[in-house]
C-alpha positions in Angstrom: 0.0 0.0 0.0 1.1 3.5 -0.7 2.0 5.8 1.9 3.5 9.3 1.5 4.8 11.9 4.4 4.3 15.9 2.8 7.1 17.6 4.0 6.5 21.6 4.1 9.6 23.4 4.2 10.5 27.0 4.7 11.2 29.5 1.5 14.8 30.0 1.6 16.3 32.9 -0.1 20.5 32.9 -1.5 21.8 36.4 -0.2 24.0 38.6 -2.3 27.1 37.2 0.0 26.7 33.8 -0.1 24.5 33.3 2.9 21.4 31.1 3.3 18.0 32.6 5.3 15.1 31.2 6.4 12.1 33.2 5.0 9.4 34.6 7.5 11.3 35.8 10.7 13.9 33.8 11.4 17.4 34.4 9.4 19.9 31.2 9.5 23.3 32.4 8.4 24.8 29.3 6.0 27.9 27.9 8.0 31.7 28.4 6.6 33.6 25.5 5.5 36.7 27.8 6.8 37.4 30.8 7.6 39.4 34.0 5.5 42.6 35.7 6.9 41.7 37.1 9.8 38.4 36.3 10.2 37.1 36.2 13.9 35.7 33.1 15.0 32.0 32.3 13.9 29.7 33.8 16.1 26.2 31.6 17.5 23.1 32.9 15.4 21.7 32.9 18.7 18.4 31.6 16.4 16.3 28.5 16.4 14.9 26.4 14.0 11.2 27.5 13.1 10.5 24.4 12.2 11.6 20.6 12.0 14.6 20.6 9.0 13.3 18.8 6.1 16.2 16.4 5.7 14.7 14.1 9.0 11.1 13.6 7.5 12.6 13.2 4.1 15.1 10.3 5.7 12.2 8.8 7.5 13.3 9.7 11.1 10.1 8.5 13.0 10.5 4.8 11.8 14.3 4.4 11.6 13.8 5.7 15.4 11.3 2.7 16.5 14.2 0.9 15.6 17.2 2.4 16.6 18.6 5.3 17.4 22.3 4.9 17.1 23.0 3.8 21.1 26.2 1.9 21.3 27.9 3.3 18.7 30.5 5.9 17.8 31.2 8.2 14.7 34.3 9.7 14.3 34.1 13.5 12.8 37.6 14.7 10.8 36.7 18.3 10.4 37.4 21.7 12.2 36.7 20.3 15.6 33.4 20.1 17.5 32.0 22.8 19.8 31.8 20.8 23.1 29.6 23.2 24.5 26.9 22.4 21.9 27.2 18.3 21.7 28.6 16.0 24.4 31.5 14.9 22.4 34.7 12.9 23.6 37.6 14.9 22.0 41.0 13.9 20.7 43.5 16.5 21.1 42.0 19.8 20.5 39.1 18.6 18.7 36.4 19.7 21.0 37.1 23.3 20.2 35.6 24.3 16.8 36.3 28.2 15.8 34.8 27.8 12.2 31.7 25.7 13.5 31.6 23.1 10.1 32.7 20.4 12.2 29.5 21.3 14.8 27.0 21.5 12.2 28.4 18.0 10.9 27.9 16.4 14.3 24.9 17.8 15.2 23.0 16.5 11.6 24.7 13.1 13.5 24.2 12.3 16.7 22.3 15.8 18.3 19.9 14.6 20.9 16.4 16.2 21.0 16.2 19.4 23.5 12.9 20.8 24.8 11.3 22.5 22.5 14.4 22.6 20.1 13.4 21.3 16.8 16.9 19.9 15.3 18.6 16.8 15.9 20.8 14.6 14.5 19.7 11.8 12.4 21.3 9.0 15.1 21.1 11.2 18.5 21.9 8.4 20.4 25.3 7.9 18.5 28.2 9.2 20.7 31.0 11.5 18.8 34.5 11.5 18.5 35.6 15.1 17.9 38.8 14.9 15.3 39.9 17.8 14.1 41.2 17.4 10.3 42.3 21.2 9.9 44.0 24.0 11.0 42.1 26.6 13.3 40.6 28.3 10.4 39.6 25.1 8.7 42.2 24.8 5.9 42.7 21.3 5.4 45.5 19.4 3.9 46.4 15.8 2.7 48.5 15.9 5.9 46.2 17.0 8.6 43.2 14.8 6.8 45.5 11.5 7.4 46.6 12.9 10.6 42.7 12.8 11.3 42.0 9.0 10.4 45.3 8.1 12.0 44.2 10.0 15.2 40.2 8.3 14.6 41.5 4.8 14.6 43.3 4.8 17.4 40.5 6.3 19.4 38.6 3.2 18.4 36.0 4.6 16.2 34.9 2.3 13.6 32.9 4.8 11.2 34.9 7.9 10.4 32.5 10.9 9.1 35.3 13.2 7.1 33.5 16.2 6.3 36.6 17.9 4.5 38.3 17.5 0.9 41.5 18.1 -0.8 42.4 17.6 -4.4 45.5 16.3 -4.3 46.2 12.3 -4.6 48.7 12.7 -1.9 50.2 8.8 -0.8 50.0 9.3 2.2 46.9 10.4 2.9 46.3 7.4 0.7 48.3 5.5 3.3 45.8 6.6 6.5 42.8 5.7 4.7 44.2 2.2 4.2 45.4 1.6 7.5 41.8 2.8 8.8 40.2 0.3 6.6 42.4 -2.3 7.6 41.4 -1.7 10.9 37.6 -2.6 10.5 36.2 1.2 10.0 34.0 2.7 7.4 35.1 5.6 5.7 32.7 8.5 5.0 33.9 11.2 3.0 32.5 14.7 1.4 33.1 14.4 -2.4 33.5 17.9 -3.0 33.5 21.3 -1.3 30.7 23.1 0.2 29.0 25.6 -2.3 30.1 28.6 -1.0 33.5 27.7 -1.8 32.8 25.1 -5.1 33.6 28.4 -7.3 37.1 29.0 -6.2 38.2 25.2 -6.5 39.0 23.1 -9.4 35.8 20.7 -10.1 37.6 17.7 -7.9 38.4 14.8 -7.8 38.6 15.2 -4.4 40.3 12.6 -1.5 39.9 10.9 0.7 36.4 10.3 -0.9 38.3 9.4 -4.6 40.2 6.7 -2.8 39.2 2.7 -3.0 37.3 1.7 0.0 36.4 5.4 1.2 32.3 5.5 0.6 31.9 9.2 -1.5 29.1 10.7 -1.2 27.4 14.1 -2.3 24.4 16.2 -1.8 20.8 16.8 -3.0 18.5 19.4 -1.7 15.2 19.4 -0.5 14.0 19.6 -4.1 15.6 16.0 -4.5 17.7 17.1 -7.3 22.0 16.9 -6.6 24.6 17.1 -10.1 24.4 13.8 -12.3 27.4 11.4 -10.0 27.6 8.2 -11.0 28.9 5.8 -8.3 28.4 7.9 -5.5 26.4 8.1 -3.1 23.6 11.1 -2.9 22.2 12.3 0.6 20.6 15.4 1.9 23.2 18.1 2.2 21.8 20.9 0.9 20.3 23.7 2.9 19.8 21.3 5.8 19.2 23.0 9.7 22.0 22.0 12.3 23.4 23.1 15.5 26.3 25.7 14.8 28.8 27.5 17.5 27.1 28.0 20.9 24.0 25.9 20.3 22.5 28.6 17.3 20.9 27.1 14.5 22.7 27.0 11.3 22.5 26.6 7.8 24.4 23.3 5.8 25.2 23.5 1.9 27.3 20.9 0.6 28.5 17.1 0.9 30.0 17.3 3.9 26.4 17.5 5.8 25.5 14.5 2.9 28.2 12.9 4.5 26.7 13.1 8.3 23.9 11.6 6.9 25.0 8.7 5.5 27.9 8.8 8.3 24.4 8.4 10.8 22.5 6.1 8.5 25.6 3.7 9.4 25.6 4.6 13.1 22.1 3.4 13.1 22.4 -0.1 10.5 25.6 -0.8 13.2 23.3 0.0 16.2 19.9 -2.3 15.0 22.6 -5.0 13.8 25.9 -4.8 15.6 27.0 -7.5 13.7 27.7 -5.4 10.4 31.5 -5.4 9.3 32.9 -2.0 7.5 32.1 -3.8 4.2 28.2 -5.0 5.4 27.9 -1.5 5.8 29.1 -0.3 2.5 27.1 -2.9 0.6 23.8 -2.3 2.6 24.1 1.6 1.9 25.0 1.1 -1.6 22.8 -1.6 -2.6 20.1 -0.4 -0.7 19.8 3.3 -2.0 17.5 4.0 -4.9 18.2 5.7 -8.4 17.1 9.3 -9.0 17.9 12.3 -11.4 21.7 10.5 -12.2 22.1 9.8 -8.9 21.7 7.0 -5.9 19.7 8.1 -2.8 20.2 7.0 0.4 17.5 5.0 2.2 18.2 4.4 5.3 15.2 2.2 6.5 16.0 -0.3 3.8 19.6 0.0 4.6 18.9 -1.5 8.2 15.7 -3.5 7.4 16.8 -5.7 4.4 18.0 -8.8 5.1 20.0 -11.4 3.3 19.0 -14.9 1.8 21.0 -18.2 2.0 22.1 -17.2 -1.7 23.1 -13.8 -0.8 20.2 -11.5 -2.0 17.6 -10.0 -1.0 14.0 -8.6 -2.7 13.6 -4.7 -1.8 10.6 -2.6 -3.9 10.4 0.8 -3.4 7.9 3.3 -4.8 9.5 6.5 -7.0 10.4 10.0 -5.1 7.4 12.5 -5.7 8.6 15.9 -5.8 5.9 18.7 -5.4 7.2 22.1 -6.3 6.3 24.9 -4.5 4.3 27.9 -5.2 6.2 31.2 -7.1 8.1 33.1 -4.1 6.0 36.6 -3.5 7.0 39.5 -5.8 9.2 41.3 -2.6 11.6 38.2 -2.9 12.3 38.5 -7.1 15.0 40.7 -6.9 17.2 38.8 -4.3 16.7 36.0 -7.5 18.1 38.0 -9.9 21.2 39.1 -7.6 22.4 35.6 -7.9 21.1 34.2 -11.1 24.5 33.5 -12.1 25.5 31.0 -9.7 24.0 28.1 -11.4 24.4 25.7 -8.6 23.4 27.7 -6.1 20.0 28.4 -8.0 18.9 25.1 -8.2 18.6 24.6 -4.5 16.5 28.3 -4.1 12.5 27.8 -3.0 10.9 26.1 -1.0 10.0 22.6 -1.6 7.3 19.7 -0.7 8.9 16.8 -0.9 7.1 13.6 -0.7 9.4 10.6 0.9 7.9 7.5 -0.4 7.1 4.7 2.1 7.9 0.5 1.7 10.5 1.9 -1.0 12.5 -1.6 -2.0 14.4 -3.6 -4.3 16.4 -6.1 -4.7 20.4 -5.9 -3.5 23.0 -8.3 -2.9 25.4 -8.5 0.2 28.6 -9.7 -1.3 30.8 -12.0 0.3 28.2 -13.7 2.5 
């Protein structure tokens, strides 16, 4: 039987600078990936969410959460640190200090737990985090301080490594810490690309770790369902998703990094409901479980953790198509903010608001290789 869940989100509005705001009263500034010479650290929004971000209904929150909710497990976060203040994190050197407040938003689309009347949280919150920073203060990343962050992961014991940061460079030793980290039993997350406020000043990628064999790559979609054509990776929602930024203030996500805490907390919950999924389960499952849509493959959690295995290896999933129900013509006050930024084509796919219909019973079929 067909069932749908209408999600309403807010009209959102790209800014002249860059930044990302929620329409009606409440303005979320779009978080940094790093920060520019000089730059003061990012200051809290000091705002809240007006409503519950689009990217949990869309992901099917309510029934992954009848059956887990990510207790018992870690996720390791290689980014610009975590503000301790904001999640109850366990830090490895100075990662529980976050000055850009990428590496906050990242956790909190993770493993935030639900707060009064707060309306975001992550999509595992009962998932613990391991804070690792992967940058320098200001968030500039290299090969070096990325492998320096798996190194620093593994031996902390965390098993699935969430690296919301890129670099373009092949570099062998970087390489090197991804293969000891796989070697060590833990699944590799990684951002395959830059966020878009800074997608214009980079070469188009690849990008590594995510480039590497055995890393799981994944990208973005909005909440229009619509991400660039990527075949073999992963898709997730990414794109002007709600988090928890510096001091506890809600922020905005635009990239593959938050894709990346998605599918980063899709595994935190498979691992949770099944504790007896290796690295490569984990892989396979999100793969082979996710379902094709405008170039890409979607993430579907609930099938990730539901679908089980027969004595030959497969396994019979059906799922229903995404609906996508665009939404009304923004008010004539709001045109001219359009035309400031017409000419950032991948920014303009993503403005609007959208009703986005997340199928239910979505399936088919998959194979869990080397069982």
């Amino acid at each position: 039987m067909r069932r749908h869940l209408t999600v309403a989100c807010a009209t959102l509005t790209l800014l002249a600078n860059g930044g990302l705001a929620a329409a009606q009263d409440t303005e979320l500034p779009q978080i940094p990936q790093a920060l520019k010479a000089g730059q003061a650290c990012t200051a809290s929004s000091g705002k809240q969410a007006p409503a519950v971000p689009w990217q949990l209904p869309y992901l099917g929150a309510d029934r992954l959460w009848a059956l887990a909710t990510g207790e018992g497990v870690t996720v390791a976060v290689v980014d610009t640190g975590v503000d301790g203040s904001v999640l109850p994190v366990r830090p490895v050197g100075d990662g529980g200090t976050d000055c850009v407040g990428h590496g906050t938003v990242v956790a909190s689309l993770i493993a935030a737990p639900p707060s009064g009347t707060a309306k975001v949280s992550g999509l595992a919150p009962g998932a613990k985090v391991l804070a690792v920073r992967g940058t320098d203060r200001s968030g500039a990343a290299t090969a070096a301080s990325i492998a320096g962050g798996l190194d620093g992961a593994v031996a902390a014991g965390a098993r699935i490594i969430c690296v919301a940061t890129a670099v373009t460079e092949a570099d062998p030793a970087l390489r090197q810490a991804v293969d000891r980290a796989v070697a060590a039993g833990a699944l590799i997350v990684a951002a395959a690309g830059r966020d878009l406020t800074t997608a214009r000043d980079v070469p188009p990628g690849p990008y590594y770790p995510a480039a590497f064999p055995g890393v799981l790559a994944v990208t973005a979609i909005g909440p229009d369902g619509k991400a660039a054509a990527a075949p073999g990776v992963l898709a997730a929602p990414g794109n002007l998703v709600v988090g928890k930024g510096p001091g506890g203030g809600a922020a905005v996500g635009a990239g593959p990094a938050f894709a990346a805490a998605h599918v980063a907390a899709a595994a935190a919950l498979i691992r949770s409901y099944r504790p007896e999924t290796t690295a490569g389960d984990l892989a396979r499952r999100l793969r082979d479980t996710a379902y094709a849509q405008g170039g890409v493959t979607v993430l579907d959690p609930l099938a990730a953790m539901t679908s089980v295995a027969t004595a030959d290896g497969a396994a019979a999933v059906r799922r229903e198509p995404l609906m996508v129900t665009p939404a009304p013509d923004l008010a004539p006050a709001r045109q001219g903010a359009w035309a400031v930024v017409a000419g950032v084509a991948a920014a303009v796919a993503l403005l609007g608001a959208a009703a986005v219909v997340v199928p239910r019973g979505r399936r088919r079929r998959w194979r869990a290789g080397g069982e």
